[in-house]
N, CA, C and O atoms as CSV, one atom per row, in Angstrom:
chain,resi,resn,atom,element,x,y,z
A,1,UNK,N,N,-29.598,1.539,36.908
A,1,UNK,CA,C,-28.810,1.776,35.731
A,1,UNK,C,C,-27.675,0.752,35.625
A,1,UNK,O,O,-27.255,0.329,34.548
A,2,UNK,N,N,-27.217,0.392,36.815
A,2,UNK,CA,C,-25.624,-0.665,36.674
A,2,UNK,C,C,-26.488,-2.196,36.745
A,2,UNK,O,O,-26.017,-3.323,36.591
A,3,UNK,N,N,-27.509,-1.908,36.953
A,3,UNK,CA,C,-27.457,-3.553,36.660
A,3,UNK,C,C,-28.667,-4.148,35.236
A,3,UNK,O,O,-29.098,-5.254,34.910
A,4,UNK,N,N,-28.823,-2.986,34.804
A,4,UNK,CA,C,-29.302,-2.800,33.326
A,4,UNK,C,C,-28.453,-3.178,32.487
A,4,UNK,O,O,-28.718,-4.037,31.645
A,5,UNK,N,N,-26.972,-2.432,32.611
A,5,UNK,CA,C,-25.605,-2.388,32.154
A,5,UNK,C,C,-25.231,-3.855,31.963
A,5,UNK,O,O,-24.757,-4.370,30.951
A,6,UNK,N,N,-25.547,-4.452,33.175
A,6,UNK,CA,C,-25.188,-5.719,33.698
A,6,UNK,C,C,-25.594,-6.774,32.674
A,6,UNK,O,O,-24.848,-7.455,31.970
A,7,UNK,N,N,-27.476,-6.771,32.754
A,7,UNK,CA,C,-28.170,-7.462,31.912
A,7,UNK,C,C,-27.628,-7.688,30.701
A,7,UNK,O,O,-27.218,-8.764,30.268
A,8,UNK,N,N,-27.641,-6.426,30.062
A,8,UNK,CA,C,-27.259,-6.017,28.658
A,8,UNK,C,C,-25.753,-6.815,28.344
A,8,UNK,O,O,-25.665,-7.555,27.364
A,9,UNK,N,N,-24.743,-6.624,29.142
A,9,UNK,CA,C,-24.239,-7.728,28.532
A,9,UNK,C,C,-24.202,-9.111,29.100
A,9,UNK,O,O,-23.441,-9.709,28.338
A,10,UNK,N,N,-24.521,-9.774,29.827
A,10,UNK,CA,C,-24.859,-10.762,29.864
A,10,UNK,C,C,-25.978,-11.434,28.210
A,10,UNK,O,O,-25.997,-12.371,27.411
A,11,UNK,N,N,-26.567,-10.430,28.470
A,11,UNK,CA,C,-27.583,-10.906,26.889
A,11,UNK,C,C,-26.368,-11.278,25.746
A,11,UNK,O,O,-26.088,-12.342,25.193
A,12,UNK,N,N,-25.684,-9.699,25.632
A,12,UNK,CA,C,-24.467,-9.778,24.853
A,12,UNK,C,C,-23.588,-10.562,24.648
A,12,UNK,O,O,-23.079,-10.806,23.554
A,13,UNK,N,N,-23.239,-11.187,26.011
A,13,UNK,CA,C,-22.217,-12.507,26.080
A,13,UNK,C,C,-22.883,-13.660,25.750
A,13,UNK,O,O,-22.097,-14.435,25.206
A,14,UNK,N,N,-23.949,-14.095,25.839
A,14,UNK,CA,C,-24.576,-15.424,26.010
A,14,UNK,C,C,-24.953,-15.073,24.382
A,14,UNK,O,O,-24.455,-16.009,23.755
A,15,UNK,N,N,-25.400,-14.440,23.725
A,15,UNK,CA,C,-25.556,-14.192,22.146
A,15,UNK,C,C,-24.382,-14.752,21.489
A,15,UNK,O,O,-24.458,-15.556,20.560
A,16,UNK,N,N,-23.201,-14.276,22.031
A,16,UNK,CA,C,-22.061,-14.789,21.461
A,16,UNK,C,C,-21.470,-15.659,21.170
A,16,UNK,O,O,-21.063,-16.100,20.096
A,17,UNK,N,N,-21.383,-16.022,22.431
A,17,UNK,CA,C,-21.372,-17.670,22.823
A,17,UNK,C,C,-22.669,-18.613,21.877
A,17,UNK,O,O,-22.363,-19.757,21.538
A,18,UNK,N,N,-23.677,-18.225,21.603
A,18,UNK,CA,C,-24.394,-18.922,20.399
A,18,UNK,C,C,-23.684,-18.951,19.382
A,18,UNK,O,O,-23.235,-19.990,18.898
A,19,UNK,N,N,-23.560,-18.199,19.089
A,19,UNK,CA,C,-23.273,-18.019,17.879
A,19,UNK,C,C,-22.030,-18.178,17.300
A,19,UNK,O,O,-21.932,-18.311,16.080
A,20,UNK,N,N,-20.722,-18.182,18.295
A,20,UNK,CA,C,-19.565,-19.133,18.139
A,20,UNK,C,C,-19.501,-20.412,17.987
A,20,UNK,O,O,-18.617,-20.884,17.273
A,21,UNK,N,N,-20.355,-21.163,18.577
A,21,UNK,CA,C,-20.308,-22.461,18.345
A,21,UNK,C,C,-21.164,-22.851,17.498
A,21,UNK,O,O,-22.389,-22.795,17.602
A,22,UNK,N,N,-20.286,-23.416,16.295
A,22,UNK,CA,C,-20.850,-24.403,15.382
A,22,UNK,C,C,-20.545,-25.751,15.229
A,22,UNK,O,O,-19.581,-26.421,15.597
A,23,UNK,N,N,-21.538,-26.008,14.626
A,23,UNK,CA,C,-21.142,-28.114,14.126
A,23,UNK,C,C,-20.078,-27.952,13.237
A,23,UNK,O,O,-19.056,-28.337,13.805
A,24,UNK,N,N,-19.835,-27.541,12.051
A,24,UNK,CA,C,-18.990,-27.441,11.239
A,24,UNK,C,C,-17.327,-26.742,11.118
A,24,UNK,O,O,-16.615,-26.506,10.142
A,25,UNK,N,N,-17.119,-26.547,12.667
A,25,UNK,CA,C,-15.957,-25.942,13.145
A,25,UNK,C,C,-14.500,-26.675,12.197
A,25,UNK,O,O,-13.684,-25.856,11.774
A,26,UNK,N,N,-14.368,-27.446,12.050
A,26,UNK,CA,C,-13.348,-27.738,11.060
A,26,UNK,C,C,-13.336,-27.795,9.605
A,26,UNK,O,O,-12.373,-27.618,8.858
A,27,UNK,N,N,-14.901,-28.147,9.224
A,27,UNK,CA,C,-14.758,-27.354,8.250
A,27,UNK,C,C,-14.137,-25.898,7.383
A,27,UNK,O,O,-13.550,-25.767,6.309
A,28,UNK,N,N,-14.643,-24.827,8.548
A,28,UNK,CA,C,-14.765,-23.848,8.315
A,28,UNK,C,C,-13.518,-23.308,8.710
A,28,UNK,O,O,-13.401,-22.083,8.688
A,29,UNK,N,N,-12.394,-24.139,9.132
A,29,UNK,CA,C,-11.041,-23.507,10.068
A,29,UNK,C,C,-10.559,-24.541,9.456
A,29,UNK,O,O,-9.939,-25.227,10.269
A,30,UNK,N,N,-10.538,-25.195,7.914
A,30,UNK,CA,C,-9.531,-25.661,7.403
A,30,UNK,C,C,-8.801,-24.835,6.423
A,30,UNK,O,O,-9.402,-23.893,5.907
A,31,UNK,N,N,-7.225,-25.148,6.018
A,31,UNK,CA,C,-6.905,-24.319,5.024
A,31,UNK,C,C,-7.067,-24.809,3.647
A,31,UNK,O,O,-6.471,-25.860,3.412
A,32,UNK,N,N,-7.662,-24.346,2.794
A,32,UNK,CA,C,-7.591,-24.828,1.425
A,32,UNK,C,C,-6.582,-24.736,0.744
A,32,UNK,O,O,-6.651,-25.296,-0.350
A,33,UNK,N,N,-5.766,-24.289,0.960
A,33,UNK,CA,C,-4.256,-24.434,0.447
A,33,UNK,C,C,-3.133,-25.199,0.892
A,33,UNK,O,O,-2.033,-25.319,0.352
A,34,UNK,N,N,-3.742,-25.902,2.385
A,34,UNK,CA,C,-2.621,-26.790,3.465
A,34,UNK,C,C,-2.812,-27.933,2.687
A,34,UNK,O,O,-3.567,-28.022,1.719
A,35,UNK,N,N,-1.953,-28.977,3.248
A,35,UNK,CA,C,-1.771,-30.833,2.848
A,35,UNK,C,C,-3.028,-31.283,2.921
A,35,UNK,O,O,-3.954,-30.537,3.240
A,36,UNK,N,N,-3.169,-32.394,2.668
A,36,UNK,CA,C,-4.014,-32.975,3.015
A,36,UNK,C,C,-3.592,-34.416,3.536
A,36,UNK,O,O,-2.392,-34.572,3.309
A,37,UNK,N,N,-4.124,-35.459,4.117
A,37,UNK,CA,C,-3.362,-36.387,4.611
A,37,UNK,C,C,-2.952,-37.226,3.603
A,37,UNK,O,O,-1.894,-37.857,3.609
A,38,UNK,N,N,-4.010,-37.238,2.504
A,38,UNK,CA,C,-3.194,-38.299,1.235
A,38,UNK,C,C,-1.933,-37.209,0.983
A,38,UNK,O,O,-1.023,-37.706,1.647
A,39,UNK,N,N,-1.504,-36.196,0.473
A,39,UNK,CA,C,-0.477,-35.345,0.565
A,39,UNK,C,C,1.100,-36.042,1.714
A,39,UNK,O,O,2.281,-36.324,1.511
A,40,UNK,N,N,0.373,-36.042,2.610
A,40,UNK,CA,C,1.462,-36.447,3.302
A,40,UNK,C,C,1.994,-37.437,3.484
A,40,UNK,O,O,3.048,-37.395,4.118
A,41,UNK,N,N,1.365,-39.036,2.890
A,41,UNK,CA,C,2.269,-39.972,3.005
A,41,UNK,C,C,3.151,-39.801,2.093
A,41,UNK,O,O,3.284,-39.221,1.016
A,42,UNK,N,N,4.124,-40.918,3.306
A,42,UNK,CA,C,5.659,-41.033,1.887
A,42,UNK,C,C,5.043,-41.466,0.507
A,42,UNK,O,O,3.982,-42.042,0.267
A,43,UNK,N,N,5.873,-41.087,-0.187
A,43,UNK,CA,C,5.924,-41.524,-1.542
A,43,UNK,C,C,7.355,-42.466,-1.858
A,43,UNK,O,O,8.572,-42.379,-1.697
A,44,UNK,N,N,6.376,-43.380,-2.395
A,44,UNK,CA,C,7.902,-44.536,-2.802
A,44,UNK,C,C,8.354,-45.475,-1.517
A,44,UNK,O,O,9.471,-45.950,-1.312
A,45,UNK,N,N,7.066,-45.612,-0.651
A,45,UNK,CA,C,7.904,-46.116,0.532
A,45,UNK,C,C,7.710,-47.521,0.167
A,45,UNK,O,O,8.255,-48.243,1.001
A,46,UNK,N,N,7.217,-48.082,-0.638
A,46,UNK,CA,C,6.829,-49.698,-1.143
A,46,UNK,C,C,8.322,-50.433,-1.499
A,46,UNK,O,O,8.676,-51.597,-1.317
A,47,UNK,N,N,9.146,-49.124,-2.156
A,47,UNK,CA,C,10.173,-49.822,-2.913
A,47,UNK,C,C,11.524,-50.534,-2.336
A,47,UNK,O,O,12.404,-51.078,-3.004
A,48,UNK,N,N,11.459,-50.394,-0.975
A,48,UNK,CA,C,12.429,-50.179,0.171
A,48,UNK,C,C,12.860,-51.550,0.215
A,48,UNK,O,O,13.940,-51.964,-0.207
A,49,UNK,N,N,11.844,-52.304,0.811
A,49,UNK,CA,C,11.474,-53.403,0.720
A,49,UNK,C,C,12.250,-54.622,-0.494
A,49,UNK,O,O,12.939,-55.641,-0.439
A,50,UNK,N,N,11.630,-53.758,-1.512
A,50,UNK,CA,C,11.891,-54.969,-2.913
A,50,UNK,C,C,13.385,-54.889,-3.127
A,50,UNK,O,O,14.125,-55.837,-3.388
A,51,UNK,N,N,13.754,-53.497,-2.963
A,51,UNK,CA,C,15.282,-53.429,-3.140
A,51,UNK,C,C,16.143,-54.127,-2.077
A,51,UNK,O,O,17.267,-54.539,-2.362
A,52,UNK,N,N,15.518,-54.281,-0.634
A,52,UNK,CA,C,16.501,-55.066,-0.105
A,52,UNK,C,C,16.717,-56.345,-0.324
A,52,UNK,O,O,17.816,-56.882,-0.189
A,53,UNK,N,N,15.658,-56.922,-0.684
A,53,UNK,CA,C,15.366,-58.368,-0.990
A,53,UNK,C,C,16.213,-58.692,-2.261
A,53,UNK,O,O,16.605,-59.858,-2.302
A,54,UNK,N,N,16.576,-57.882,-3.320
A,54,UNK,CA,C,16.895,-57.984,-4.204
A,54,UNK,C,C,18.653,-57.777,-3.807
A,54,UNK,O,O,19.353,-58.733,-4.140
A,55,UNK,N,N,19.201,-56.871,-3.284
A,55,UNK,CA,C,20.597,-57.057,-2.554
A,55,UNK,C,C,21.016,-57.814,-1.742
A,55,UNK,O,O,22.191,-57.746,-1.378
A,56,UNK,N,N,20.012,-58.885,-1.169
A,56,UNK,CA,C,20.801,-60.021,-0.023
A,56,UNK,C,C,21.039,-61.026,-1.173
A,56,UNK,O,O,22.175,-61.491,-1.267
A,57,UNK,N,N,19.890,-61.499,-2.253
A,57,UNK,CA,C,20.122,-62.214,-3.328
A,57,UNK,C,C,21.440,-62.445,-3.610
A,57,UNK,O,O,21.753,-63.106,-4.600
C-alpha cells in the first residue's frame, strides 16, 4: 500500500513537471500592460548634444 502511495505520486510529480515546462515561458509571463523596451528609452536624448554645441558658439 505505501509504496503504491509512493508510485502514484511520483507519476504525479513527473506529470507536473511536464507540463510546467514550456517553450513559450515568456511569452506567456509577460505583462500586457508593462513597458516595453521601445517605451523605455529616453526621449529627447538627441537634443543634448545640439544644444551644447550651440552654447560654446
Amino acid at each position: 500500500m505505501k509504496t503504491n502511495n509512493i508510485k502514484k505520486s511520483l507519476v504525479g510529480l513527473s506529470l507536473l513537471a511536464l507540463v510546467g515546462c514550456t517553450s513559450n515561458f515568456d511569452e506567456i509571463n509577460s505583462n500586457p500592460d508593462g513597458f516595453t523596451q521601445e517605451e523605455l528609452t529616453q526621449d529627447f536624448n538627441h537634443i543634448k548634444g545640439t544644444l551644447l554645441q550651440c552654447l560654446t558658439m
